[in-house]
Each structure stands twice: as structure tokens, then as C-alpha cells.
N, CA, C and O of each residue as an XYZ file, in Angstrom:
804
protein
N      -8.865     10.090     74.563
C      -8.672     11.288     73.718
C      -8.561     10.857     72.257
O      -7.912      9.878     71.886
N      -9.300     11.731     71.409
C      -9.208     10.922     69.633
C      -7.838     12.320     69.402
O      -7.312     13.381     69.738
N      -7.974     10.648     68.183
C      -6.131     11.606     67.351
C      -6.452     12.896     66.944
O      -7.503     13.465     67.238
N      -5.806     13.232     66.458
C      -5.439     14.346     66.030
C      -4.674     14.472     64.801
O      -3.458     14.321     64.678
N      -5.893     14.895     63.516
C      -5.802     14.367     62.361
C      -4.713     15.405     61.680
O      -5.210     16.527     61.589
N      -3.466     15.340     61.216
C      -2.747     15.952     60.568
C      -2.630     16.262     58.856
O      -2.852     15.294     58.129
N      -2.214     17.869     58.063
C      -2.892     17.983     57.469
C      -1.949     16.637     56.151
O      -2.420     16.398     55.039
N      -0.577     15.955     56.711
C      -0.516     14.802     55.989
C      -1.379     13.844     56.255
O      -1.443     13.169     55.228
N      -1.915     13.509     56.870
C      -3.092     12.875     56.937
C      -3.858     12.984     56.080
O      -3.972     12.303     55.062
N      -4.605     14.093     56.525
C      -5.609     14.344     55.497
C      -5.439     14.239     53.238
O      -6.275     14.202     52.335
N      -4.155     14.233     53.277
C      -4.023     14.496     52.108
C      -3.634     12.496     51.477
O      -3.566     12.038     50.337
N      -3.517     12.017     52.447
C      -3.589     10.913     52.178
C      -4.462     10.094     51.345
O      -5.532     10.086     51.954
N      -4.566      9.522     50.469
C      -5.549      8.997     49.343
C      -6.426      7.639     50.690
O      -5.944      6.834     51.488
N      -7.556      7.945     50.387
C      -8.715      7.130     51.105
C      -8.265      5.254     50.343
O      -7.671      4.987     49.298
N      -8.895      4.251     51.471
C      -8.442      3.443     50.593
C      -9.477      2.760     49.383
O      -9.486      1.578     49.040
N     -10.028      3.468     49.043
C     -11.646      3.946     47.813
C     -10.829      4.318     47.556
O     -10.048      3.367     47.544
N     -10.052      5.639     47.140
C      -8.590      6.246     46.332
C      -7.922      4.824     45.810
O      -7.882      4.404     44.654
N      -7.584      4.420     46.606
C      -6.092      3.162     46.498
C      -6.542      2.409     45.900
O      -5.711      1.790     45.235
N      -7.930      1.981     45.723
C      -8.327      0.744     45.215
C      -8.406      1.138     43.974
O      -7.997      0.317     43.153
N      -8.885      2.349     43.482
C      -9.309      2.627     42.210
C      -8.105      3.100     41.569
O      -8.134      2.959     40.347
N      -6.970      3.663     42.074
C      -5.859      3.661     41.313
C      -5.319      1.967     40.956
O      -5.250      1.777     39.742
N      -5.036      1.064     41.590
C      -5.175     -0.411     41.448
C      -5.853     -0.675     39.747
O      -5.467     -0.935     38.607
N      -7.331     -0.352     40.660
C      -8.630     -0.742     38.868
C      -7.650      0.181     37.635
O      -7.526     -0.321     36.518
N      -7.186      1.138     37.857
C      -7.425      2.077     36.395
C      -5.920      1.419     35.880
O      -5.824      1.213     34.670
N      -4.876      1.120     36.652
C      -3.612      0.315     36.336
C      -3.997     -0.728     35.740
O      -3.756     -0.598     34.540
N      -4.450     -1.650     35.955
C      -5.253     -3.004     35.634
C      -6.041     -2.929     34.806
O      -6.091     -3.959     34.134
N      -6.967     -1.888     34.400
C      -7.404     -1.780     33.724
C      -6.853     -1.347     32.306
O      -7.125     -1.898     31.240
N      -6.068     -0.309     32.486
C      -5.096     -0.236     31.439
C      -3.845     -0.703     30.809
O      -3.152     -0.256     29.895
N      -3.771     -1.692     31.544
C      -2.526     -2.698     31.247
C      -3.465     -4.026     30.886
O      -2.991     -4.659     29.942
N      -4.462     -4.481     31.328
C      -4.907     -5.542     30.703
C      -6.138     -5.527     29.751
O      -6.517     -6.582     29.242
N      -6.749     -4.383     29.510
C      -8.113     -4.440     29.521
C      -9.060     -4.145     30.239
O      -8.786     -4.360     31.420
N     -10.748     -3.473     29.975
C     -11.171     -3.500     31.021
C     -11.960     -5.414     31.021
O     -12.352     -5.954     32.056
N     -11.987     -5.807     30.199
C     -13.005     -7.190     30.030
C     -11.708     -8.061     30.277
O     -12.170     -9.133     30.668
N     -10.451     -8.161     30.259
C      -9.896     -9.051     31.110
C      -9.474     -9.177     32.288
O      -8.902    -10.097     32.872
N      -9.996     -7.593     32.757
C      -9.374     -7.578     34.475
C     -10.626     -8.339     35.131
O     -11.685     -8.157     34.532
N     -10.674     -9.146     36.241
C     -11.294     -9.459     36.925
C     -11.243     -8.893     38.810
O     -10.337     -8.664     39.610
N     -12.449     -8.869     38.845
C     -12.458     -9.036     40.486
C     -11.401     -8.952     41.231
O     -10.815     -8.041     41.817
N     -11.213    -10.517     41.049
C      -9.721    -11.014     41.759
C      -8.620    -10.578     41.179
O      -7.670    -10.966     41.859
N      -8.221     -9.896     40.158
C      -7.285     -9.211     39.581
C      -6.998     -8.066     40.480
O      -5.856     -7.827     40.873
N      -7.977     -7.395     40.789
C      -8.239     -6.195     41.252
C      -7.948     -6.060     43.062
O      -7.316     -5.256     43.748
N      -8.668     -7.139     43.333
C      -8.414     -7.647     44.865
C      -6.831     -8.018     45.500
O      -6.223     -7.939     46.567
N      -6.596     -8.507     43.979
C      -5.401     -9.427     45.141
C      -3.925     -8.935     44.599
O      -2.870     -9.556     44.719
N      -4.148     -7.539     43.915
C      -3.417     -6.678     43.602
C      -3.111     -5.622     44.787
O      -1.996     -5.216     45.115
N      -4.508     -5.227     45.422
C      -4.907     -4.853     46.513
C      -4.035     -5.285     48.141
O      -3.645     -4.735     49.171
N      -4.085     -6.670     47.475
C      -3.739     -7.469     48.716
C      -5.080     -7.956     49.792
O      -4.899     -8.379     50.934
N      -6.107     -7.826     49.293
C      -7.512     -7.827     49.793
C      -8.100     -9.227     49.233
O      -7.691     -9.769     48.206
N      -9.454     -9.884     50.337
C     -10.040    -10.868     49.750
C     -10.753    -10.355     48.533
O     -10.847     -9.128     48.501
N     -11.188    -10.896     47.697
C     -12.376    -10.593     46.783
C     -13.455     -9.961     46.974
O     -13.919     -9.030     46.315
N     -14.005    -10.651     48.212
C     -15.297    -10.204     48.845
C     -15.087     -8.618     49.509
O     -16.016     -7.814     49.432
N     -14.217     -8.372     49.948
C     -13.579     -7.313     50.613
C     -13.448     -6.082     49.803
O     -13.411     -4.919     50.205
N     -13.366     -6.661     48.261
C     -13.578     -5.170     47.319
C     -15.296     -4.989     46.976
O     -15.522     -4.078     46.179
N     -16.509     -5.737     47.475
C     -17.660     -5.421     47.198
C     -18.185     -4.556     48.938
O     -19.269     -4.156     49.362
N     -17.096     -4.576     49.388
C     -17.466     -3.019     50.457
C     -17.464     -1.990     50.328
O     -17.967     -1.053     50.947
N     -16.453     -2.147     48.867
C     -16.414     -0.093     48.178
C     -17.160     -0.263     47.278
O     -18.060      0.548     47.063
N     -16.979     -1.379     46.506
C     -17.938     -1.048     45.202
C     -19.089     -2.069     44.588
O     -19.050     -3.010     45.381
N     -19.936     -2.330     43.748
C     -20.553     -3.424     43.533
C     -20.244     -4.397     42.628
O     -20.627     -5.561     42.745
N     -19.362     -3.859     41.449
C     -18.757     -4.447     40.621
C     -17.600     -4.062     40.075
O     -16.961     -3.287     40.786
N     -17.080     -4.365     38.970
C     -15.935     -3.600     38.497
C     -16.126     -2.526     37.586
O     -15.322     -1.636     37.311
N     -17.839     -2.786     36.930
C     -18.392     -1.441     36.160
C     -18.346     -0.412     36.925
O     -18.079      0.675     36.411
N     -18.562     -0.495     38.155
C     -18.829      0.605     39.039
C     -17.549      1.405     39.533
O     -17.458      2.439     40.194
N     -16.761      0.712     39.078
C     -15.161      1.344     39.671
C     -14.624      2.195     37.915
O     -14.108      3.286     37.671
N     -14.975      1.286     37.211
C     -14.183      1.839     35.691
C     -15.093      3.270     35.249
O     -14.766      4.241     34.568
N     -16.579      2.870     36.077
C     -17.260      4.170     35.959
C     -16.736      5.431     36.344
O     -16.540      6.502     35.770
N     -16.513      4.839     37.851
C     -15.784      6.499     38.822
C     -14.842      6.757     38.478
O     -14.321      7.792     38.894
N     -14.224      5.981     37.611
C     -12.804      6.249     37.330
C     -12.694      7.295     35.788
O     -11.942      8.262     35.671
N     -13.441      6.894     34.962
C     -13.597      7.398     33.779
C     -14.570      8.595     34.010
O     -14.661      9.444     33.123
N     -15.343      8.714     35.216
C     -16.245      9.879     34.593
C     -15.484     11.167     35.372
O     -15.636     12.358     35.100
N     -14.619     10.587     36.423
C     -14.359     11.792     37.406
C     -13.230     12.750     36.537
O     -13.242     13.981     36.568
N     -12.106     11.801     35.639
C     -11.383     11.967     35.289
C     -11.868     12.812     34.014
O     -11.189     13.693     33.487
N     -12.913     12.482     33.675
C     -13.402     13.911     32.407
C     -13.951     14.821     32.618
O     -13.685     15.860     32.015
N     -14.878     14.755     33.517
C     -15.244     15.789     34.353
C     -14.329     16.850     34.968
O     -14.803     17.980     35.090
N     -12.648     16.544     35.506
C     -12.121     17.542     35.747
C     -11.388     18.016     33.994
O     -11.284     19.219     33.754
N     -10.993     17.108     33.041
C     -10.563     17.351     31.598
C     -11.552     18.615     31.160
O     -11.236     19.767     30.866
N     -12.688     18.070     31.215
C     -13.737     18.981     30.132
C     -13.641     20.200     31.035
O     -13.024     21.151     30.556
N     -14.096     20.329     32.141
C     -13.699     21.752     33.173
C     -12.291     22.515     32.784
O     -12.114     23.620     33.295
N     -11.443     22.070     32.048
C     -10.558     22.735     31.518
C     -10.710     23.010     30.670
O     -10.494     24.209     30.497
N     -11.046     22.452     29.813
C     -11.560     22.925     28.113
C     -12.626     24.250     28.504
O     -12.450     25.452     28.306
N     -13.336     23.814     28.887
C     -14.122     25.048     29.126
C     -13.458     26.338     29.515
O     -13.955     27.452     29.349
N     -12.494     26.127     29.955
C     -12.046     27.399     30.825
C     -11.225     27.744     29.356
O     -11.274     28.921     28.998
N     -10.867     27.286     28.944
C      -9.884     27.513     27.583
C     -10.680     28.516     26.674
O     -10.364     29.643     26.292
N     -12.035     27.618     26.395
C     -13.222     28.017     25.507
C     -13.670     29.710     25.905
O     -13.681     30.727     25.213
N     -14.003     29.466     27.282
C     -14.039     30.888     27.794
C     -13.104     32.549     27.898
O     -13.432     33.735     27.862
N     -11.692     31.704     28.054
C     -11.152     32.705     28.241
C     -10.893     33.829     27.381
O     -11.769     33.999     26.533
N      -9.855     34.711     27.362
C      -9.880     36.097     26.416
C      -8.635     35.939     25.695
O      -8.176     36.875     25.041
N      -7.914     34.530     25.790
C      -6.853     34.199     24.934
C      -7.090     34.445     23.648
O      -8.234     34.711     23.279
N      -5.664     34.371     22.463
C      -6.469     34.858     21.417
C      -6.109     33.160     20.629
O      -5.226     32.333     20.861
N      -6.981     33.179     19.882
C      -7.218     32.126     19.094
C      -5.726     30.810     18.930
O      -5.792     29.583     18.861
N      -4.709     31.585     18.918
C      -3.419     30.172     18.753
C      -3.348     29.791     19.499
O      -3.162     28.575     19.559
N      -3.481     30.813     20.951
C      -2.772     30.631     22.304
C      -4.066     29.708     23.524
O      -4.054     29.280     24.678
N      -5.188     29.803     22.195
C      -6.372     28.739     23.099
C      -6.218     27.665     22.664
O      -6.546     26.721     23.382
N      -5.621     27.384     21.223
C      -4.907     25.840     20.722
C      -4.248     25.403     21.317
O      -4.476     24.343     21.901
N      -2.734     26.324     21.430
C      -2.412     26.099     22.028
C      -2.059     25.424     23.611
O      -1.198     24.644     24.016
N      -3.226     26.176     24.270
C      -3.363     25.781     25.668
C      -4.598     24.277     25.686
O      -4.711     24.619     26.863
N      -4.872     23.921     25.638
C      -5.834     22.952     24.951
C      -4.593     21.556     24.383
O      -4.579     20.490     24.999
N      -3.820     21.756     23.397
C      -2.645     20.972     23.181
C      -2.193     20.549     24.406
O      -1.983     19.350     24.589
N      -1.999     21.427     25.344
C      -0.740     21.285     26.453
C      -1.932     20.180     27.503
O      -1.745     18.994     27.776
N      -2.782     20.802     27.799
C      -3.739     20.433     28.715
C      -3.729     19.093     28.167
O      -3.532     18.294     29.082
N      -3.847     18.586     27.169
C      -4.144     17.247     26.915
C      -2.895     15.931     26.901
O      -3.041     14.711     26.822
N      -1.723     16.731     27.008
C      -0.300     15.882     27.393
C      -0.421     16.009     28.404
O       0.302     15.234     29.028
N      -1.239     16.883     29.254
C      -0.814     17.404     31.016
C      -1.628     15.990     31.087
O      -1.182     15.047     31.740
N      -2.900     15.915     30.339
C      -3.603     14.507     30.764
C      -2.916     13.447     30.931
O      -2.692     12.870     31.995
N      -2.442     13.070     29.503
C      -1.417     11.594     29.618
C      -0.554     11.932     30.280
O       0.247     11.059     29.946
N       0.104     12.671     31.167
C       1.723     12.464     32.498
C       0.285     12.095     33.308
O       0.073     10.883     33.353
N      -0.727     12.937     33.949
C      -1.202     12.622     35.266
C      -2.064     11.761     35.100
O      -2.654     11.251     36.052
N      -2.285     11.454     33.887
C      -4.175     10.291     33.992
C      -3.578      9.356     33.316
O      -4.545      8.673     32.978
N      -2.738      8.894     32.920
C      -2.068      8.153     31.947
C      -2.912      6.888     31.637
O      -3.066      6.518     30.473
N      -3.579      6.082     32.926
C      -4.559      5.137     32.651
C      -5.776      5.508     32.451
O      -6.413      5.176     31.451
N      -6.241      6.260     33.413
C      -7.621      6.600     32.238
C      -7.798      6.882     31.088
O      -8.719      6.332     30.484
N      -7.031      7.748     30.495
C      -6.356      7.808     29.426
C      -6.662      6.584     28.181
O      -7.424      6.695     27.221
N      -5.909      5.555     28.508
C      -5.536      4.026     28.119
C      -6.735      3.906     28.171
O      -7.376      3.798     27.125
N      -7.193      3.896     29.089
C      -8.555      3.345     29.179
C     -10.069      3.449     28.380
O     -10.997      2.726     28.019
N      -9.671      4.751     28.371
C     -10.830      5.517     27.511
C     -10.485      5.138     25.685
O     -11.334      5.065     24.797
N      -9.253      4.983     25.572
C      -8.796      4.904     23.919
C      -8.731      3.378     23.592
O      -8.488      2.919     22.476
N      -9.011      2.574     24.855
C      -8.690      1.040     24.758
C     -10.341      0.475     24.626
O     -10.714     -0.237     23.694
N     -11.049      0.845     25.513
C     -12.569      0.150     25.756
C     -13.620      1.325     25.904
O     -14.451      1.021     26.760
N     -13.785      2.213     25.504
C     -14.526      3.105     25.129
C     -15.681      2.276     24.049
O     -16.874      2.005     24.180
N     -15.248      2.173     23.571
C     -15.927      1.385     22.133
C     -16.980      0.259     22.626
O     -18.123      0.140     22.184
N     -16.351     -0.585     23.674
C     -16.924     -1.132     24.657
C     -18.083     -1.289     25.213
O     -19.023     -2.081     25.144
N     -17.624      0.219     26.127
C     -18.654      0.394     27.099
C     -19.593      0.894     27.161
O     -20.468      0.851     28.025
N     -19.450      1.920     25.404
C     -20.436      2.819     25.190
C     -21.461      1.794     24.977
O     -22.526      2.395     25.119
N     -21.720      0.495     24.696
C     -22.835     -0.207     24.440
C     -23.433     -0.670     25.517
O     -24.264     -1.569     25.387
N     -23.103     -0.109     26.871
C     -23.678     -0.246     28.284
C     -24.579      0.933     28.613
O     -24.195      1.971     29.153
N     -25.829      0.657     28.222
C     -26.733      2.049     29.018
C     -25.778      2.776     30.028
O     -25.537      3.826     29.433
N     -25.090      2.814     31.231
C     -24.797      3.730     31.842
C     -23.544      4.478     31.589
O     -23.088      5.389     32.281
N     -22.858      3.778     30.089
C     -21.786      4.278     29.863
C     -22.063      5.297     28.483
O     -21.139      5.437     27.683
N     -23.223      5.913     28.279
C     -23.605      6.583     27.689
C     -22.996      7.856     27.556
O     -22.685      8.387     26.490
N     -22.827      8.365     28.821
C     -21.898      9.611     28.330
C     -20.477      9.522     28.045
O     -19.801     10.550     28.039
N     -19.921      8.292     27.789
C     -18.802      8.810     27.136
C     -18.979      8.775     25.763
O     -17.944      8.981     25.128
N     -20.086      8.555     25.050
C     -20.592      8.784     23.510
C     -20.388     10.401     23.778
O     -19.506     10.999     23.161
N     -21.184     11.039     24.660
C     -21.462     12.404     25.126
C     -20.402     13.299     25.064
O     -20.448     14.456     24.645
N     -19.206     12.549     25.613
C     -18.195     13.216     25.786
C     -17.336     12.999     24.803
O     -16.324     13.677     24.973
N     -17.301     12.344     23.843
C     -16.895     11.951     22.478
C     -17.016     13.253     22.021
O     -16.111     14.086     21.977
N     -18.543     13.443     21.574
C     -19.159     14.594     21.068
C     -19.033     15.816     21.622
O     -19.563     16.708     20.958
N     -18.335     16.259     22.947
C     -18.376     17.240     23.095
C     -16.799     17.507     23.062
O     -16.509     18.703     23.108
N     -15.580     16.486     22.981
C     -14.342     16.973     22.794
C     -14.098     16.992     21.193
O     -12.957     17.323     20.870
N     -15.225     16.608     19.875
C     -15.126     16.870     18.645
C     -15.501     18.676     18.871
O     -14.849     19.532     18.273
N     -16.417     18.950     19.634
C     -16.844     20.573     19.333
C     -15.945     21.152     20.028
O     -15.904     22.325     19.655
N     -15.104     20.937     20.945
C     -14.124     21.448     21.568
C     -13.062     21.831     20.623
O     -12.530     22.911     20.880
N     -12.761     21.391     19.905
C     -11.541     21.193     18.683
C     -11.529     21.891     17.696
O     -10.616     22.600     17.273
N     -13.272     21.592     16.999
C     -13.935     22.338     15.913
C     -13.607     23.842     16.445
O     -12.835     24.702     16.022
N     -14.608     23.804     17.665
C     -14.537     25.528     17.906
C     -13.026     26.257     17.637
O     -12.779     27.194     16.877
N     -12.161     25.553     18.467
C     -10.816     26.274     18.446
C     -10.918     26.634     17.025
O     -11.056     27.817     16.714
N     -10.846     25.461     15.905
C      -9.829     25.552     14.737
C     -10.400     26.714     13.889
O      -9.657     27.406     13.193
N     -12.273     26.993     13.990
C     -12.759     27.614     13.544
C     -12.480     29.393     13.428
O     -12.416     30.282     12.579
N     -12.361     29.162     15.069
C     -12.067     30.477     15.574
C     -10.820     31.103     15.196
O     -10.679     32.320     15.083
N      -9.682     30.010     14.953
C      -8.137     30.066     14.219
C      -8.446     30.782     13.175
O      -8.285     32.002     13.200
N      -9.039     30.012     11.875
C      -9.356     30.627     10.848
C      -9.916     31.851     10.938
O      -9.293     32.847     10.572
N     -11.265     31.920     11.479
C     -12.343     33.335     11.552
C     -11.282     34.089     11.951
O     -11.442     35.071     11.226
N     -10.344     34.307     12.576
C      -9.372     35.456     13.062
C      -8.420     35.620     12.651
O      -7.752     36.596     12.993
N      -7.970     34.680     11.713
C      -6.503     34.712     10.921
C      -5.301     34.064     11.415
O      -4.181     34.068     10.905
N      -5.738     33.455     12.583
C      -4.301     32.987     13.392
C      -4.055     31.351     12.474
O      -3.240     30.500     12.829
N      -4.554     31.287     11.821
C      -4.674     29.982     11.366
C      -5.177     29.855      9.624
O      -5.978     30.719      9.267
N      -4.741     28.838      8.581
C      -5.245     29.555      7.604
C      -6.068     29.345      6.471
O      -5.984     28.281      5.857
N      -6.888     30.274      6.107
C      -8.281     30.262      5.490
C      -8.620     29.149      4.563
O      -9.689     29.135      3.954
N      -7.761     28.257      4.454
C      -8.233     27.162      3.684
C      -8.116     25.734      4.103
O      -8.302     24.666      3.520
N      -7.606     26.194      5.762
C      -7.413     25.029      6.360
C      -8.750     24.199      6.882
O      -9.603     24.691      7.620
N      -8.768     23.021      6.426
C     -10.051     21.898      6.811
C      -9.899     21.575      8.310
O      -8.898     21.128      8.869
N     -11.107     21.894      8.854
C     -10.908     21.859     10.171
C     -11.502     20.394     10.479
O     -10.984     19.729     11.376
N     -12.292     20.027      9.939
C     -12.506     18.715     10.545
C     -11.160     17.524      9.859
O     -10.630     16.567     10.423
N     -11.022     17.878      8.974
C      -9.677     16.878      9.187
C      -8.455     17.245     10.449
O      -7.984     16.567     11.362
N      -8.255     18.506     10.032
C      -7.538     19.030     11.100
C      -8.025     18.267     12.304
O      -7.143     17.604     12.850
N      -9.244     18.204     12.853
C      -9.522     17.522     14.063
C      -9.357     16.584     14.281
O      -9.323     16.154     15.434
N      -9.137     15.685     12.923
C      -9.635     14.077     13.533
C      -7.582     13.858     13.633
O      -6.963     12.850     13.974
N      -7.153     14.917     13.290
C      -5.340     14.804     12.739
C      -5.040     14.878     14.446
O      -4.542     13.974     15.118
N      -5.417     15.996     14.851
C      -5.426     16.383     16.232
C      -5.518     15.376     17.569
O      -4.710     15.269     18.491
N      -6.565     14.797     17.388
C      -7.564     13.497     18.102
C      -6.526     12.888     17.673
O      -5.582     12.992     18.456
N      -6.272     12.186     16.585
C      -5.206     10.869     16.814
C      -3.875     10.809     17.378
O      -3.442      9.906     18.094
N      -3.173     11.998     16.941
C      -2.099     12.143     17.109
C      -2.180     12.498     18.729
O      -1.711     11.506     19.287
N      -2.511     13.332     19.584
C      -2.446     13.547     20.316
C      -2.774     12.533     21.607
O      -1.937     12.242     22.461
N      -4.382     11.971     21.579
C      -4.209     10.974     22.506
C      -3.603      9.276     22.009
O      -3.397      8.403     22.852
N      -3.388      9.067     20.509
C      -2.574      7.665     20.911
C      -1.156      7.982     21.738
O      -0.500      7.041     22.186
N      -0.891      8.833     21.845
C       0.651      9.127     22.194
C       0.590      8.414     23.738
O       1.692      8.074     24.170
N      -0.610      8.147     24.634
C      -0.629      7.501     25.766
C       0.257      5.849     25.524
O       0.800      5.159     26.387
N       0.165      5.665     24.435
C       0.507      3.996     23.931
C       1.957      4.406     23.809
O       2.494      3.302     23.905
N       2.859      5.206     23.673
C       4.119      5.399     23.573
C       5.317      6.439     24.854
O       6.514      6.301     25.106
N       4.280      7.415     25.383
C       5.169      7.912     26.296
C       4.468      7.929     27.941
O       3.388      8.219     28.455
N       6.066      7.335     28.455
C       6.198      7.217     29.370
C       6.573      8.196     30.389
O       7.675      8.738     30.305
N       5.769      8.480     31.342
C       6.447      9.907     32.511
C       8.019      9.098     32.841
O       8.401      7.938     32.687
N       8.864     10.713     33.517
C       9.925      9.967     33.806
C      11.071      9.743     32.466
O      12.255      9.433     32.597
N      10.331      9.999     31.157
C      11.467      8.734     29.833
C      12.143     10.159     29.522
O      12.135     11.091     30.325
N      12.644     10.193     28.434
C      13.841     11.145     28.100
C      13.008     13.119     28.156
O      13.334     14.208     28.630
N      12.101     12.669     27.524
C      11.274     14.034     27.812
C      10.030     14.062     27.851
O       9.362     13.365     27.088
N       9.342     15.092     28.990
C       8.509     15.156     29.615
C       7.079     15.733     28.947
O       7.011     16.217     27.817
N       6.263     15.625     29.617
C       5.161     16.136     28.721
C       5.235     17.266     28.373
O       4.768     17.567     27.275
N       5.937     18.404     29.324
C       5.718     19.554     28.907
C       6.414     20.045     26.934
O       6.035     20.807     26.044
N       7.795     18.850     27.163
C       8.242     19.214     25.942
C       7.719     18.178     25.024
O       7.478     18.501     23.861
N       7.631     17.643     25.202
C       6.470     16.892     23.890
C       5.502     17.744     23.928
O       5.536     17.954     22.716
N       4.666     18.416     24.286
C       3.663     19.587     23.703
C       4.415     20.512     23.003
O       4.111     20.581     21.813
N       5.344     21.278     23.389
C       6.177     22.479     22.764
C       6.393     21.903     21.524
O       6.118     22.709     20.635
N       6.958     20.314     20.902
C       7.474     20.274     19.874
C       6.191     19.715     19.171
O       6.313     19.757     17.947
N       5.081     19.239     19.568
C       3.650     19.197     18.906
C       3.610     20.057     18.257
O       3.749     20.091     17.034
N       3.264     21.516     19.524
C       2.324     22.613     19.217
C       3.485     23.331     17.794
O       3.056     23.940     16.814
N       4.879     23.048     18.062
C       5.711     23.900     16.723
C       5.566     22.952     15.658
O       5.904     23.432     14.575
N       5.151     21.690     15.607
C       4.660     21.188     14.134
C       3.494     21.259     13.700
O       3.242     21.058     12.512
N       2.482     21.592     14.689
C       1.132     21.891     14.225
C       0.882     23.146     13.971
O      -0.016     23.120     13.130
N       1.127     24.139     14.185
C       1.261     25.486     13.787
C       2.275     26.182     12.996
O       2.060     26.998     12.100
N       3.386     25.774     13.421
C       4.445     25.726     12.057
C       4.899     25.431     11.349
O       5.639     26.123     10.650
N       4.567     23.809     11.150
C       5.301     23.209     10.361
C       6.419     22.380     10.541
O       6.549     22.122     11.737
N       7.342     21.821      9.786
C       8.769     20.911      9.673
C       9.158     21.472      8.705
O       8.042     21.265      8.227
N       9.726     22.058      7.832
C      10.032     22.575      7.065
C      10.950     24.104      6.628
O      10.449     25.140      6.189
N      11.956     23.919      6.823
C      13.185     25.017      6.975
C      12.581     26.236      6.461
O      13.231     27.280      6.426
């Protein structure tokens, strides 16, 4: 008689899951050009040879790891972009979404702000140039739409504004820790009240 697969079971991470949480740790704590193979393997607890049954190399793991992880990011932006929110409250939500990133992706994250630069000089790591370019129009649009509607104000430079946005927001992976005194949700709240309101009594 075969088991009888339970739905904890099922929710169990595959060990293709396990391995690649392993890579994206390793990867973001050392580098992706100083992790090796055997870094990766015997972190695992696995021979070497034993990690070219899931994958072919370690490009091929930093790949699945980086593209899956923007692929569900940008699917949020979009939904942001789309919705009938009004212009602060799509900044807003967009702000939050991107701390929600660093608590749950925290190494891809690292990863993408560490060797991006990298990998983009690898033909198959081409779309994260792509995706560069499409989280600059993600940003633009908001700030634009801020202004065009008044929620935001008419003399504000949006591409600085963006690149202010972009830094501040994802280096913060290099400083907070899930778990430390406060959580992502309130590190967005006190973002989103200095970027829209100010410091100033």
C-alpha cells in the first residue's frame, strides 16, 4: 500500500527548495564568485557531485534563485500600478512591499545589490539589466502620478526622488535584521512618514 501524502507533507520545501535556500545564504553572506560548489554541498551535508543532480552549476542555481524571486516582486508592482489606489497610497504600498521583500527574501535581496553588476555581463543574466529598467519605471510612474494629482509636490524632481528611493530603501538589506528591535512592517511606517512628510516639527 503507498503512503499517504499529508497536506504537511506536501507543504514541505522539496530538497531543490533546501538546496537553493543553502545557495542564496551563501551566496549572500559570501558572494556569488566566492561561493563554491563545495561551499554549497557540504553546507548541504551532500557530496559535491550530488549537487549536479539538481543543478548544472552554481549559475544555474543563483539564476532560479534571482529570477523567481522577481518575478513574484514585479507581479506586485504591477498590481500596485494597476490598482484604483490613489496616488500616495500606491507609494505608499510599493514602499511597504519592498521591506516586505527584505524580512522574506532577505538574500536575494543581498544578492541582487551585491553581484548584479556581475552577472549582468553573463548573456543569460540579461534580464536583470531588464529588471533594473523596469523597477526605475516603476518608481518614475508612481512619483509622476504623485505630482500629476497633487498628492505630491509640483516641483518635486522625480528622478532624483527615485534614485533617493532606490538607495535608501534596498541598502537597508545590509543593516536590518528580521527578528531585531523592529520589524519590517515598522521600518516602512517610519520611511513612508519621512518620505512624505518630512522630519521636521
Amino acid at each position: 500500500m503507498s503512503a499517504v501524502s499529508t497536506p504537511e507533507a506536501k507543504n514541505e520545501p522539496s530538497r531543490r527548495e533546501q538546496l537553493l535556500t543553502i545557495a542564496a545564504q551563501l551566496f549572500a553572506e559570501k558572494g556569488f564568485r566566492n561561493t563554491t560548489v563545495r561551499d554549497i554541498a557540504d553546507a548541504a551535508g551532500i557530496l559535491s557531485g550530488s549537487l549536479y543532480h539538481h543543478f548544472d552549476s552554481k549559475e544555474s542555481m543563483v539564476d532560479e534563485i534571482l529570477s523567481t524571486f522577481q518575478e513574484a516582486l514585479f507581479a506586485q508592482y504591477d498590481d500596485i500600478l494597476a490598482s484604483d489606489d490613489n496616488a500616495r497610497s500606491k507609494l505608499e504600498r510599493a514602499v511597504r512591499v519592498s521591506f516586505e521583500a527584505i524580512e522574506e527574501h532577505g538574500p536575494e535581496v543581498a544578492i541582487y545589490q551585491n553581484d548584479a553588476d556581475y552577472l549582468v555581463t553573463f548573456e543569460r543574466f540579461g534580464y536583470l539589466a531588464d529588471r533594473n529598467t523596469q523597477s526605475r519605471q516603476v518608481w518614475l510612474t508612481l512619483l509622476e502620478e504623485g505630482v500629476r494629482t497633487g498628492a505630491l509636490r509640483p516641483d518635486l524632481d522625480v528622478t532624483l526622488t527615485y534614485r533617493f528611493i532606490r538607495d535608501t530603501v534596498w541598502v537597508a538589506v545590509r543593516w536590518y535584521r528580521p527578528g531585531g528591535q523592529h520589524d519590517h512592517t515598522e521600518v516602512a511606517d517610519q520611511y513612508v512618514r519621512i518620505l512624505l512628510d518630512g522630519i521636521s516639527s
